[in-house]
C-alpha positions in Angstrom: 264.3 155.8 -189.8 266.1 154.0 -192.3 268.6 152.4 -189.9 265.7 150.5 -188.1 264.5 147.3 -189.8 260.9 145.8 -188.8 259.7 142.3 -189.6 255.8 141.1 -188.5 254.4 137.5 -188.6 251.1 138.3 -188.5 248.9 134.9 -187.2 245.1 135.4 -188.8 242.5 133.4 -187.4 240.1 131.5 -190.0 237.5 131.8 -187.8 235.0 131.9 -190.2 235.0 129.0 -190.5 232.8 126.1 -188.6 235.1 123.6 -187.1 238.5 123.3 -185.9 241.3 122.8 -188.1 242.5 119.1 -187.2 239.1 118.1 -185.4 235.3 119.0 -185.4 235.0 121.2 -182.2 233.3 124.6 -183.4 234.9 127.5 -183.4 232.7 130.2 -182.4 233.4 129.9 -178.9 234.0 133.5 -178.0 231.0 133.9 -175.3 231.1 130.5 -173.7 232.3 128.8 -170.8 236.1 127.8 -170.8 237.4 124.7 -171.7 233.4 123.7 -173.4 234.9 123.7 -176.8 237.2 120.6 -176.5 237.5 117.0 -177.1 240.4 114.7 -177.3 241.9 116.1 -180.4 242.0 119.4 -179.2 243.2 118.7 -175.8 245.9 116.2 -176.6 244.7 113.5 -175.2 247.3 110.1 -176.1 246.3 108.0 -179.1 243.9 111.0 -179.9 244.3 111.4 -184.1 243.8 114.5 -185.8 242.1 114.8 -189.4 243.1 118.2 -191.6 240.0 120.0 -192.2 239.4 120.7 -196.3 238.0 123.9 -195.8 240.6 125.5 -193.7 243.2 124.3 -196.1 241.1 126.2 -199.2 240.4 129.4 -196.9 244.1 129.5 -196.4 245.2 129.1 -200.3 242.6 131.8 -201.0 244.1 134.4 -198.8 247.4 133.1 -200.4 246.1 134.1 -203.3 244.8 137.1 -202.9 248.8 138.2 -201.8 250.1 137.2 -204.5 251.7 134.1 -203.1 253.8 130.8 -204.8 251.2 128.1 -203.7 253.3 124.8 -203.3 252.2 121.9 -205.3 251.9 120.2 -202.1 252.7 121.1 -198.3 253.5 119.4 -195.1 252.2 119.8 -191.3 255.0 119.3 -189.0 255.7 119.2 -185.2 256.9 122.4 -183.1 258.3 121.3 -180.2 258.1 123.5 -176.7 256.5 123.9 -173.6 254.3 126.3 -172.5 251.3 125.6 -170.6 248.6 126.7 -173.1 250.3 123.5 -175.7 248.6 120.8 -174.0 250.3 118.4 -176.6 254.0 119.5 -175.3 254.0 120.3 -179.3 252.1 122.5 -181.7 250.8 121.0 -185.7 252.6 124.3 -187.8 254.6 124.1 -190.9 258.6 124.5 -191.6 260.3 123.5 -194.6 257.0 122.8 -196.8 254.2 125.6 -196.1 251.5 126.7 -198.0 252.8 129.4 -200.2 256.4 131.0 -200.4 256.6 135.0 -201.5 253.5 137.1 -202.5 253.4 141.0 -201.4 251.1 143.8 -199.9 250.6 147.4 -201.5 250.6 149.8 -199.1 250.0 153.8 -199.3 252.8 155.9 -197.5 252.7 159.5 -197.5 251.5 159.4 -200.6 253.8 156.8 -202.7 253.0 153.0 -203.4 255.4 150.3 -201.3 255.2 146.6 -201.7 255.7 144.9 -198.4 257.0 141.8 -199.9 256.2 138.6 -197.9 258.2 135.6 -196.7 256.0 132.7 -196.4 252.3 131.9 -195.6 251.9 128.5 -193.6 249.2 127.1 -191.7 249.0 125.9 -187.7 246.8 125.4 -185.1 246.3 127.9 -182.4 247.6 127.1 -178.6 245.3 127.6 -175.8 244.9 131.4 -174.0 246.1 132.1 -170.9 244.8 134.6 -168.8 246.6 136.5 -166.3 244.6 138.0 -163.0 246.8 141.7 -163.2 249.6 141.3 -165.7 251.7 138.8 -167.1 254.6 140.6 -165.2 252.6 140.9 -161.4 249.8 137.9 -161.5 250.8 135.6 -158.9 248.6 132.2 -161.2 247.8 132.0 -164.8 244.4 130.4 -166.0 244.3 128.4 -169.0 241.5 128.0 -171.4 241.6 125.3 -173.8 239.0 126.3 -176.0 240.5 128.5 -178.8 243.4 125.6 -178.9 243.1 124.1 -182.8 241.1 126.7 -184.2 242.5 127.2 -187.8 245.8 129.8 -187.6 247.6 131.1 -190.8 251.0 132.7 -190.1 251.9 135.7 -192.8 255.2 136.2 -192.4 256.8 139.4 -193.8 260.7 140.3 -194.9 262.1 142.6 -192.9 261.0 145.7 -195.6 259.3 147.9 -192.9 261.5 150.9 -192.0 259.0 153.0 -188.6 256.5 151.7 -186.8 253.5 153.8 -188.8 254.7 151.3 -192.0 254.1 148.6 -189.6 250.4 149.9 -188.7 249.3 150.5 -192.5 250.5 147.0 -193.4 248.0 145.7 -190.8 245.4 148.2 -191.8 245.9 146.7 -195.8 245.9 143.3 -194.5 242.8 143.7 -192.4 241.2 144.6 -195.7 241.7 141.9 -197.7 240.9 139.1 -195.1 238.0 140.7 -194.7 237.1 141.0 -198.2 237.6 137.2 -198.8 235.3 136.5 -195.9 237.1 134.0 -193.9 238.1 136.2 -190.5 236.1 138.4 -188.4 238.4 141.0 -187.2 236.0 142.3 -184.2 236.7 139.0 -182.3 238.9 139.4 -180.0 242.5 137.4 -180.8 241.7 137.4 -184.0 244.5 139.0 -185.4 247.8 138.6 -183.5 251.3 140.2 -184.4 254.8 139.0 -183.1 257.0 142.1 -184.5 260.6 141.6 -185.3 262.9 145.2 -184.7 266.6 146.2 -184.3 268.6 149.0 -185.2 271.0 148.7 -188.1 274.3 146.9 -186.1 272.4 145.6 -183.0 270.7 142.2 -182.2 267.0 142.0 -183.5 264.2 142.0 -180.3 261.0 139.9 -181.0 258.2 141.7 -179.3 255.7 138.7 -178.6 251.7 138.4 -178.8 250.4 141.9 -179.9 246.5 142.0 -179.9 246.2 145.2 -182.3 247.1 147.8 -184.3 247.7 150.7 -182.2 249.4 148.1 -179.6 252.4 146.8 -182.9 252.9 151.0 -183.1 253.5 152.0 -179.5 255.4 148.7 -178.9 258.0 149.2 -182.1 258.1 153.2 -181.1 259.0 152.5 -177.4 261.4 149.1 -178.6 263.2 151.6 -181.3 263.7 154.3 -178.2 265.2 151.5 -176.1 267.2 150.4 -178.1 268.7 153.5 -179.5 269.3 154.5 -175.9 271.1 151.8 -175.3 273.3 151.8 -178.6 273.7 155.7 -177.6 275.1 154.5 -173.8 277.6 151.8 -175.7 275.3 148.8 -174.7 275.0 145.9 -177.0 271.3 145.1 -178.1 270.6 141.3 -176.9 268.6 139.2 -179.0 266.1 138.3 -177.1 261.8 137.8 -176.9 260.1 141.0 -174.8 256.2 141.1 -174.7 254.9 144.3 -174.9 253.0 145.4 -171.7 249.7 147.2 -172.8 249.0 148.9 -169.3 252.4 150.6 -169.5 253.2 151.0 -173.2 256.5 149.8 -172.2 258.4 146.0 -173.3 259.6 143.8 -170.9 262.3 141.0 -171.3 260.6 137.1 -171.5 263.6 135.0 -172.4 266.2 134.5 -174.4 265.2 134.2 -178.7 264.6 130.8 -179.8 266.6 129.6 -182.9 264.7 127.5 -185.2 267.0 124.5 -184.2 265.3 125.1 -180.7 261.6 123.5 -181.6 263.3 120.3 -183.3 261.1 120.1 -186.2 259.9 117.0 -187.3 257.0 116.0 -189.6 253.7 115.5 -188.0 253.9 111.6 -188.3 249.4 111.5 -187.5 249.1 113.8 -191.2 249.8 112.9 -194.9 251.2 115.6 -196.8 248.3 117.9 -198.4 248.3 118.0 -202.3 247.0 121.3 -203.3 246.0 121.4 -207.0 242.6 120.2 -207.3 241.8 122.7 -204.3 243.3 125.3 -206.0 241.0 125.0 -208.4 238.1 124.8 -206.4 238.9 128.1 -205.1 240.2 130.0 -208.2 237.0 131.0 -209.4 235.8 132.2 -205.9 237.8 134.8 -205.4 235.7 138.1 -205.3 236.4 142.2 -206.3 239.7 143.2 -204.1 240.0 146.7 -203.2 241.8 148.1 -205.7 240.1 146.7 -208.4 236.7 148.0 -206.5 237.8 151.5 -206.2 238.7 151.6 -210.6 234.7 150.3 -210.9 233.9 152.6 -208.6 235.7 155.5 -209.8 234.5 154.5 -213.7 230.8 153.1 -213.0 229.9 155.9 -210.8 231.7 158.3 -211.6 233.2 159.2 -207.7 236.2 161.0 -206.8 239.5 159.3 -206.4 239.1 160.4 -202.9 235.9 159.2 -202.6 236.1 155.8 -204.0 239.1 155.3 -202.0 237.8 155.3 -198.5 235.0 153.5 -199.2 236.7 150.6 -200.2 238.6 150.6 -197.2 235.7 148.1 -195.5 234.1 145.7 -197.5 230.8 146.3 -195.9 230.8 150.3 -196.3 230.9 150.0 -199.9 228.1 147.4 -199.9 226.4 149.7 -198.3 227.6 152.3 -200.6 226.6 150.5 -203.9 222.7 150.0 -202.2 222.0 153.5 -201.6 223.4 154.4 -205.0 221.1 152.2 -206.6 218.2 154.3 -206.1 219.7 157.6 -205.3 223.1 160.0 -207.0 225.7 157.6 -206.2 228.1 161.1 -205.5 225.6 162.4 -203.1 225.5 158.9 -201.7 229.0 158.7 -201.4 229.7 161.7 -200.1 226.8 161.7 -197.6 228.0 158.0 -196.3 231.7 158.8 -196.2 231.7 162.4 -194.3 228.5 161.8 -192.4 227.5 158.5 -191.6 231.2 157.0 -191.3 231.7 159.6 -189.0 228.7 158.6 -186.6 229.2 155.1 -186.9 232.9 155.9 -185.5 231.8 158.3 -183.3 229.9 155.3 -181.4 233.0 153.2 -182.4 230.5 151.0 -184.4 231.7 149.1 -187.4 229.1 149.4 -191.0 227.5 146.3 -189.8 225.6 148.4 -187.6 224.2 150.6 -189.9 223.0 147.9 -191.8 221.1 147.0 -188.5 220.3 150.7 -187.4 219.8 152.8 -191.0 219.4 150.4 -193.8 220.2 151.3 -197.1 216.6 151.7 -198.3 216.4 153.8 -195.0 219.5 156.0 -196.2 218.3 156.0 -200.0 214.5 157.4 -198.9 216.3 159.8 -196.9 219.2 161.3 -199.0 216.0 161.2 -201.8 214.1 163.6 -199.6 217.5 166.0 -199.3 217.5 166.2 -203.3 214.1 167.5 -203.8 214.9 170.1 -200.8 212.2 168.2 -198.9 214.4 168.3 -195.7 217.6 169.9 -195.1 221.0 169.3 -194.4 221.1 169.6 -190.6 217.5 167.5 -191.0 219.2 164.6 -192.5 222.0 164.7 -190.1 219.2 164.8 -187.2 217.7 162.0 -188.6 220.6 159.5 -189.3 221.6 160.8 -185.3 218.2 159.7 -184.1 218.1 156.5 -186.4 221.1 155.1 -185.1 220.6 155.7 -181.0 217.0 155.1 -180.8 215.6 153.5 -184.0 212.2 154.3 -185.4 210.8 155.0 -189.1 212.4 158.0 -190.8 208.6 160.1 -191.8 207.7 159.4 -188.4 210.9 161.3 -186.7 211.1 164.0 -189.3 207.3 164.3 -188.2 208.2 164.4 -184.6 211.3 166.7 -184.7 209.4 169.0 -187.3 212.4 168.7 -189.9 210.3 169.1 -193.2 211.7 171.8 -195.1 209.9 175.2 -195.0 208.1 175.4 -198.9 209.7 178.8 -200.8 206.8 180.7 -200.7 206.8 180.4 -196.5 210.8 181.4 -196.8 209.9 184.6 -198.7 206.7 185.4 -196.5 209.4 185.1 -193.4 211.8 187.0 -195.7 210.0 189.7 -196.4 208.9 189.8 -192.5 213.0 190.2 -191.1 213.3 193.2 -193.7 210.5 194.6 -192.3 211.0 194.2 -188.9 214.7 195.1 -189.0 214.5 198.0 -190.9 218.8 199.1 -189.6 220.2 195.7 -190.7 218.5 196.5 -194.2 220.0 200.3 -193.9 223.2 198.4 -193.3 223.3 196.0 -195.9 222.4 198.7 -198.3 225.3 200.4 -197.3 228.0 197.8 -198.2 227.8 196.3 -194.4 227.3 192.3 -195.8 227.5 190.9 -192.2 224.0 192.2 -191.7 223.0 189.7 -194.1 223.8 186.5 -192.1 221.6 188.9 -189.3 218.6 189.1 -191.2 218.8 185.2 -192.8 219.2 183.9 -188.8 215.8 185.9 -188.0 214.4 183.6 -190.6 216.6 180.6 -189.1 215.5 181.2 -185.9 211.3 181.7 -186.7 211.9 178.1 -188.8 213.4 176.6 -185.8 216.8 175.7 -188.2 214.1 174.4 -190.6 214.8 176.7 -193.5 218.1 176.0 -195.7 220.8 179.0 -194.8 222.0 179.4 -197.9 218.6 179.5 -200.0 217.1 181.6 -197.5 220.4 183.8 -198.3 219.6 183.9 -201.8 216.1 184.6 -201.2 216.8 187.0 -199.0 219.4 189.3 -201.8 216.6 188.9 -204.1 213.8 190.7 -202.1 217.1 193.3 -200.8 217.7 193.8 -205.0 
């Protein structure tokens, strides 16, 4: 795909934060009534004056940091002019000619080979209302408006146009997730959280900005159905027009909105209610807060615990996970740990499409450690543990009490070769036909020992067991 170019300006909510960005309306209004989060400021209101809020400034120049970003000396707000009915103002507070931070760069992982997604710009603005649409935005007949997310702290990432298929696109996002979530100042479960306008064309046609799209999956279909159209329509002699489309999630399909805007379009001005932000003493502030990225997560890991690559790799892949991680292998093998979090317990958790903060809410780490402590002294086996972690997560409860209840304490050795000795006895033609070179008889004579344990025994032990009394 090296004809189509891709662009993304990816808007991040700060929404770990407490109030909003130019007044002090909280921000945490996910599961409230609409329009119960505003005030003058927020709403517009004439004579109403906003005030920049410090924190929301440092959050933003630590995330500009951690990409590696030019932080400007000192940046402007400015006014973006338009109407839309969710810009209660008739304007939006964004940035132009003086943001935050020029440049910086994401490392990404594709098919195997390191890419730098370099970056554009990082500026800050205030978010506009949300509409909502009864149907679609194409077939609802009225759109509602709620007033409440308007103001809440917005910082725009805006990439170059370096991305070259849609699956680029999705591991940028992936990457970026990441690190915003390793500085702690988004929550990417809240919904509109993370936003993405993607930019497309096809080397010699007009570039298509597909508008407003709520996640990761959604920026791949859209760019894979927008690249189709528009190679269909080069392929039929058609000219591309440069235009806005939103991408229609029902019908994985993009449908036209208007004409594109040209910068000239929202007649910037500088916001005339705002002085001009001088950055260096809260760049300071936030230099020393900055905590272990990924990458430099996964080396510690790989060296201080001496994981896999591959290992150490996909734990650091969710801040949280490798918290968890770096409990369990306090007290336990941190490889057994890792491996017994990554294949098992990741898997669960996704299984129930949880994130890892539920499993430090469902199997705590002193939970996982006593239990993945029982598995190394062969006190419970490997289809226990799993049991256990299955019946910890959906219905809670102390982990001797279900291993109790389910009967999952290991078999001792001495009851293994009693039960041994008891198959060979009472299969006396699987033993003729081991003897005789026929090793399926084996896995015979081990499930007669399976099956009086109840799955209790360990397969491969009571194999070994099992040769030994055979000679």
């Amino acid at each position: 795909m090296d004809d189509v170019v891709i662009g993304l300006e990816v808007h991040v909510q700060l929404n770990k934060l407490n109030t909003k960005l130019f007044c002090s309306c909280p921000i945490n209004y996910h599961e409230s009534e609409p329009n119960t989060h505003v005030c003058p400021v927020c709403l517009g209101m004439p004579g109403a004056m906003p005030v920049v809020n410090r924190e929301a400034v440092k959050a933003a120049i630590k995330v500009a940091l951690a990409l590696h970003a030019d932080i400007q000396s000192f940046t402007v707000f400015d006014r973006k002019n338009y109407f839309y009915p969710d810009l209660p103002k008739g304007f939006q507070i964004s940035q132009y000619d003086r943001p935050l931070a020029w440049g910086g760069y994401v490392t990404i992982e594709v098919d195997g080979e390191e890419k730098k997604i370099a970056l554009k710009r990082i500026h800050m603005e205030e978010d506009p209302g949300k509409l909502s649409y009864k149907g679609s935005i194409t077939t609802a007949r009225y759109s509602l408006i709620d007033y409440n997310r308007s103001g809440v702290p917005l910082l725009e990432i805006v990439t170059e146009p370096v991305m070259h298929s849609p699956k680029e696109a999705r591991l940028f996002l992936n990457k970026l997730r990441i690190i915003l979530e390793y500085l702690d100042v988004f929550d990417g479960s809240l919904e509109g959280a993370m936003r993405v306008d993607a930019n497309v064309s096809i080397k010699g046609g007009g570039r298509v900005e597909i508008k407003n799209i709520s996640s990761f999956k959604g920026v791949e279909k859209a760019l894979s159905y927008e690249i189709t159209r528009q190679r269909n329509l080069i392929r039929r002699g058609r000219a591309v027009r440069r235009e806005t489309r939103h991408f229609d999630e029902a019908n994985n399909i993009t449908v036209s909105l208007r004409g594109k805007e040209e910068e000239q379009d929202y007649r910037y001005f500088p916001e005339p209610d705002l002085v001009p932000v001088y950055t260096s003493e809260l760049l300071e502030e936030v230099k020393g807060t900055l905590p272990e990225m990924p990458e430099e997560k996964r080396e510690r890991f790989i060296k201080q615990y001496g994981l896999s690559d591959a290992f150490a790799k996909v734990l650091v892949l969710d801040v949280k996970m490798a918290n968890y991680f770096e409990e369990v292998a306090s007290v336990i093998n941190p490889r057994l740990a890792a491996s017994w979090i990554v294949d098992v317990l990741r898997g669960e958790l996704n299984y129930r499409s949880w994130d890892f903060g539920m499993a430090f809410e469902r199997l705590k780490p002193e939970e996982m450690a006593k239990l993945l402590k029982y598995f190394e002294e062969e006190r419970i086996t490997e289809k226990g543990v799993v049991e256990v972690i299955r019946t910890k997560l959906d219905e809670g409860g102390e982990i001797d009490e279900i291993i109790e209840a389910k009967g999952l304490f290991a078999i001792p050795k001495s009851e293994i070769e009693r039960l041994c000795r008891e198959a060979i006895e009472n299969n006396p033609k699987a033993v003729e036909d081991y003897r005789s070179g026929k090793k399926q008889a084996l896995n015979f004579l081990v499930g007669q020992v399976m099956k009086a344990t109840r799955g209790r025994a360990d397969p491969g032990e009571t194999a070994k067991i099992m040769k030994e009394i055979l000679g």
